[in-house]
N, C-alpha and C positions, 0 to 999 in steps of 0.2 A: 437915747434910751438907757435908761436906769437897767445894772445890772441884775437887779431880781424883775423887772420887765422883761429882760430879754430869756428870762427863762421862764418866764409868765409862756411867752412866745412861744419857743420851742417844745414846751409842753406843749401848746392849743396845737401847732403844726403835724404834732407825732400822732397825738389823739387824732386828731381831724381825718388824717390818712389812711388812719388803721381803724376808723369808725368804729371806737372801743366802748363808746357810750351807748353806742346800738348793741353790741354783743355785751354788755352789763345789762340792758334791760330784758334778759335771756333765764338770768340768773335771779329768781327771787330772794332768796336768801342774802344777796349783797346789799338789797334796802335797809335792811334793818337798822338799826342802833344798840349798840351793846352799849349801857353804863351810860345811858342817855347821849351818846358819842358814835355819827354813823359810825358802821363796821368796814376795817379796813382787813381782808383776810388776806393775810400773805403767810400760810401756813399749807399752801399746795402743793410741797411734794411730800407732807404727810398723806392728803387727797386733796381732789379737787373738788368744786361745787359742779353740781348738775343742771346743766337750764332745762328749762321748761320743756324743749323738745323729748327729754329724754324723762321727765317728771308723768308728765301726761302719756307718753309709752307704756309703763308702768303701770297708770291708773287706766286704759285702755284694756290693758291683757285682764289684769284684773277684776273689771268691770264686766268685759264683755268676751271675754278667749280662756279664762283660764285652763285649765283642763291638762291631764299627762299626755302626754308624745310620746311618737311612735307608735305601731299598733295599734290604735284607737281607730274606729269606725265613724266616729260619730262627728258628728259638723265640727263642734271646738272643737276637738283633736288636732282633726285635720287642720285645724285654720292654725292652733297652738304650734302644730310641727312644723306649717308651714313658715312662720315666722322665726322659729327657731332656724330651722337650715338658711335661712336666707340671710341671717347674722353671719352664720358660719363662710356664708360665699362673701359677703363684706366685710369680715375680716381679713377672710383670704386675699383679696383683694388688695386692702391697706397693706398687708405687709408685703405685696407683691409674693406670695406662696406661689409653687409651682402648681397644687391641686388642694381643694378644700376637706380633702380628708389626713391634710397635714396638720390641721387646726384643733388641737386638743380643748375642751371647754373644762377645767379647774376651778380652784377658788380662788386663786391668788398666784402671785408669783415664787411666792412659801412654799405650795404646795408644786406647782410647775419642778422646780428646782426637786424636792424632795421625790417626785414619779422617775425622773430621768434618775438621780443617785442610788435610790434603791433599784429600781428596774434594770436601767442600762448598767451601772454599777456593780450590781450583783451578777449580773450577765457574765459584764468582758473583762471586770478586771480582778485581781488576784493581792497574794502577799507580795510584796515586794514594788509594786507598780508606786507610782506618781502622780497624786494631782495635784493644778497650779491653778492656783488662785493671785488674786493683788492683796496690796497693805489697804485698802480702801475699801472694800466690800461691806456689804450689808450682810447682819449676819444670818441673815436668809441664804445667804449664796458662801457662809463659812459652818455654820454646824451641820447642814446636813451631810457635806464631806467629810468633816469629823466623823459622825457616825459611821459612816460606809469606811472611810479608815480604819475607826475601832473596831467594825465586824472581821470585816478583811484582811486587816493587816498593811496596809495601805501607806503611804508617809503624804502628809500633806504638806505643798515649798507655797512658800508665799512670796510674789516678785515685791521689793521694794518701790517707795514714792520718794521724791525728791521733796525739798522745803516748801515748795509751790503746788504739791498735793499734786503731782504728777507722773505719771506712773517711770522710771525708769526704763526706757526701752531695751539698751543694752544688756541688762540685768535681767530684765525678763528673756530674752532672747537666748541667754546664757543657762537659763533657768528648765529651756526646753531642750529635753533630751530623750533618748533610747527608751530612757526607764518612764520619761511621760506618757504616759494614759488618758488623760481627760486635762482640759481645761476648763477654768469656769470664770467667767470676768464681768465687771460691770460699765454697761455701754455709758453712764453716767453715772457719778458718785453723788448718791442723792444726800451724802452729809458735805460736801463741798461746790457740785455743778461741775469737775473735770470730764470732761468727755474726751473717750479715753478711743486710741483711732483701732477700732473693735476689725475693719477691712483687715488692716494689717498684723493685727494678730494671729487672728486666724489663718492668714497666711504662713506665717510663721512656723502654726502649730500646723497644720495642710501639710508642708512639707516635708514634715515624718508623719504623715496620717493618722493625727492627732484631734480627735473629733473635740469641737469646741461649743461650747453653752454661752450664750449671750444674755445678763440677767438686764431686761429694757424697760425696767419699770419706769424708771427715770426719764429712757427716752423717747416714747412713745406719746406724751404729749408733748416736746418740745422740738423733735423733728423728723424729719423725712427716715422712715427707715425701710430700705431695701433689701428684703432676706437673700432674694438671688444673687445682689449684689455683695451683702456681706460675705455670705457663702459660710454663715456659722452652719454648725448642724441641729442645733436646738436653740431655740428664744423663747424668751417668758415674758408676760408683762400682768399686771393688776388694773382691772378696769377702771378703778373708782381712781386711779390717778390718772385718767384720762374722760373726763367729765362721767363716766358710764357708774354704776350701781356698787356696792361692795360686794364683798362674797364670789366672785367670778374673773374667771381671767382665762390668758390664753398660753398652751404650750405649742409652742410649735417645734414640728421637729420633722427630719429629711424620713421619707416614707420607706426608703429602704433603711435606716435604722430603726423604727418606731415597726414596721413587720420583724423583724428580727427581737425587739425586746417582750418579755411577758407582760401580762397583767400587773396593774400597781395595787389594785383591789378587785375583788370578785362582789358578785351580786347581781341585779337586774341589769340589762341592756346592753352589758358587755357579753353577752354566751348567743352563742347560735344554736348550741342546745345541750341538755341538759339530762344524765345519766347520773344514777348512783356510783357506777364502775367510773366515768370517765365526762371531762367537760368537752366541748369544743369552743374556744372563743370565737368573737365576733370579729367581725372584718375592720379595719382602722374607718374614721376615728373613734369607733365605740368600744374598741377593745378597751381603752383604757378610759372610759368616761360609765363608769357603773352607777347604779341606780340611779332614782328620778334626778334628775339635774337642776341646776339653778334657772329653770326655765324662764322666768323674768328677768333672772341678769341677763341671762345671754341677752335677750332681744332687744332690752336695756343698752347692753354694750355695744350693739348695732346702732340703737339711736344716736347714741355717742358718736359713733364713728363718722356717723353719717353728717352731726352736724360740723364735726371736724373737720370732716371734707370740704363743707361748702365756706368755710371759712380760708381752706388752706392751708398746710402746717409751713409753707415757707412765707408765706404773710404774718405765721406767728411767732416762727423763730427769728424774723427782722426783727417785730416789734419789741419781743421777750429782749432782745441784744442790745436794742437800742434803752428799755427800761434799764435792763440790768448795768450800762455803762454808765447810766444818771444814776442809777442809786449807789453805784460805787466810790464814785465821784463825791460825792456827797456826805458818802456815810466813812471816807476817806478823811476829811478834813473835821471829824468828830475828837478831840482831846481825847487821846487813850483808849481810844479803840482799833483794834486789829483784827483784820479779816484772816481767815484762816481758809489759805488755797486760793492761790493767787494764780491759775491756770492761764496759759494762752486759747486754747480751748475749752469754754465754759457756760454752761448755761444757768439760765435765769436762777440761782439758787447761793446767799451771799449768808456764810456763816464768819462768825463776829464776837469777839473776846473784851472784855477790860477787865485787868490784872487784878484787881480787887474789888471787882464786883460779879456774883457769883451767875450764872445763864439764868438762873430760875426765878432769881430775884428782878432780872429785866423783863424777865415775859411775862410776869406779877405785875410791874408796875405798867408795862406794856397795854397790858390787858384792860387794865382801869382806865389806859386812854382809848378804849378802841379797838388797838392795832393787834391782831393774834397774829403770834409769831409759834415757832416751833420752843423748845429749850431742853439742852440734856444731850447724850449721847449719841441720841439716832441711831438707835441699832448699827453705831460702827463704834464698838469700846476700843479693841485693836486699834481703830483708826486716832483715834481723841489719844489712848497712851504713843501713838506714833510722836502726835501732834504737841504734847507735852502738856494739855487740857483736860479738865475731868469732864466740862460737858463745853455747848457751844449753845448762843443763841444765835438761830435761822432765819430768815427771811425767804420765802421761795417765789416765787413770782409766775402766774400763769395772764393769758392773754387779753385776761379783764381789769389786773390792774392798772391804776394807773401812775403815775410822776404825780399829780395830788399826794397820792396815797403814799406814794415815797417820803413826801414832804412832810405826811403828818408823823411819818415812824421817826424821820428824822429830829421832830419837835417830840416825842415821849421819848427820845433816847435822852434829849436834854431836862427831861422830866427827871429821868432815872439818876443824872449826874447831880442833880440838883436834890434828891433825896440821898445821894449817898457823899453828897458833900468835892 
């Protein structure tokens, strides 16, 4: 067998196993053709596509339930709330929560991150306190502790990464002390794929009873996550990077800290009642979820879940591991290109340099064949001046691409060398 036979092969064997052409006919959007060139989208951990299960959800409520929750009398109502909480118990679920009024409903993991630093932040901590963050963050999970520093008075330490976009353990370790207050970390760096051992940090910080924030937007579609397990105190995630809707996402956070913090905003359906002298909030998780909510995300982000489940997330992180070591492999032995984060632990997400050819110029020429890729910074600038780059192009990889689709990025990267000489 001829050497590109036998990867003819191991392609057809991967696919076959992981019946990935069955979960692409899920997804409408991946038929298409950009530039008369099907569409190869490997640009998913900006977001992910939504299949059809969760498409038709959507046009379901809309169609036939829409209507405000809670309080409502009337048939929709009822039927609208009832789908609504019934996400809430399926998410609870997924992340294994100890009770479903742990499950804050948000827009994003922006705003996740931003309820607990203003809230809890303005609560417990003071001048002079400490929060630790990594060199890798998303700056989702670094300005809002900027601000809560500039209000407060606060000093933000940032633990170092190693050359291979790894977080330094020793240094973070060092990093946690007396004057630490909060931690905030990301369970995967969605500008590189290090997955970072999120258990053992929080252990770390646990042991000066250091409440820790886990930002999971990254991992929540690529594996198994266990809140009990982790034992963080708060997790965030954005739905649309886990096939579900935009606009919506989830906070989770341990029910004896989340009664203890205030309101992040006032308005409908967080009050239990309502005086000119004085309010009473509502009981968790509506304290902090005011006015009408993203009633379609939510039930949206349930379809999501749900069809994640029947799928499996450790049938996806094989597959995702086994992709992402053929495209490395591959996009390795490319003239003058360097990947950027070379982690031992990492998921499906391969950012990628050549010295004199600029990211935006490849995702330009990328793009005319096809292939969407990511280009640019990714909201980790901090990370890119760690990295000695001004931007990076990305590749992300979710559980419907396939080794093809490797192969044709592979064939416009030689596109891109052959217009820039």
């Amino acid at each position: 067998m001829t050497k590109r036979g036998a990867v003819l092969e191991n392609r057809k064997k991967l696919d076959a196993s992981f019946q990935v052409e069955r979960y692409r006919r899920d997804f409408p959007i991946l038929s298409q053709k950009v530039y008369g060139k099907p569409l190869a989208y490997l640009d998913n951990a900006a977001t992910t596509q939504k299949p059809k299960s969760v498409i038709d959800m959507l046009n379901r409520y809309y169609s036939f339930e829409n209507a405000n929750i809670h309080r409502g009398i009337h048939y929709l109502s009822q039927q609208a709330t009832d789908a609504y909480d019934e996400a809430r118990q399926t998410i609870q679920k997924f992340l294994n929560a100890r009770e479903a009024r742990e499950i804050i409903f948000v827009r994003g993991t922006t705003e996740g991150i931003n309820l607990v630093a203003q809230s809890y932040g303005h609560t417990f901590l003071k001048s002079g306190d400490e929060i630790l963050i990594t060199a890798m963050e998303h700056h989702s999970n670094i300005v809002p502790w900027q601000i809560l520093s500039d209000q407060i008075g606060a000093k933000l330490r940032v633990a170092p990464i190693n050359d291979n976009g790894e977080l330094i353990l020793e240094e973070f370790e060092k990093l946690v002390n007396e004057r630490t207050k909060f931690v905030a970390v990301t369970h995967i760096s969605n500008a590189l794929g290090t997955m970072n051992p999120v258990k053992r940090l929080v252990q770390m910080a646990h042991q000066l009873n250091i409440p820790v924030l886990v930002d999971g937007a990254q991992a929540v579609p690529h594996t198994v996550v266990d809140i009990q397990d982790l034992g963080c105190d708060f997790f965030v995630f954005s739905g649309h990077k886990i096939f579900g809707p935009t606009g919506i996402g989830i906070l989770y956070g341990k029910a004896e800290l989340l009664e203890k913090m205030p309101p992040y905003q006032g308005g409908g359906d967080m009050i239990s009642s309502v005086r000119f002298e004085k309010t009473t909030y509502n009981k968790l998780p509506f304290k902090f979820e005011a006015g009408t909510p993203h009633i379609a995300g939510v039930i949206g982000l349930g379809a999501a879940i749900e069809y994640v489940n029947q799928i499996g997330l450790k049938n996806i992180f094989e597959y995702e591991q086994e992709l992402l070591h053929y495209a490395t492999s591959v996009l390795m032995k490319i003239p003058g290109l360097r990947i950027m984060g070379q982690a031992r632990e990492k998921a499906s997400i391969i950012s990628f340099v050549f010295d004199d050819i600029h990211a935006h110029d490849i995702g330009t020429i990328l793009d005319q064949q096809g292939v969407a890729i990511r280009a640019g910074h990714h909201c980790a600038m901090p990370l890119m001046e760690r990295l000695g780059v001004p931007a990076t192009a990305r590749a992300s990889f979710a559980f419907y691409n396939t080794k093809e689709e490797v192969d044709r990025l592979v064939q416009a990267i030689h596109a891109v060398l052959e217009v820039f000489g």
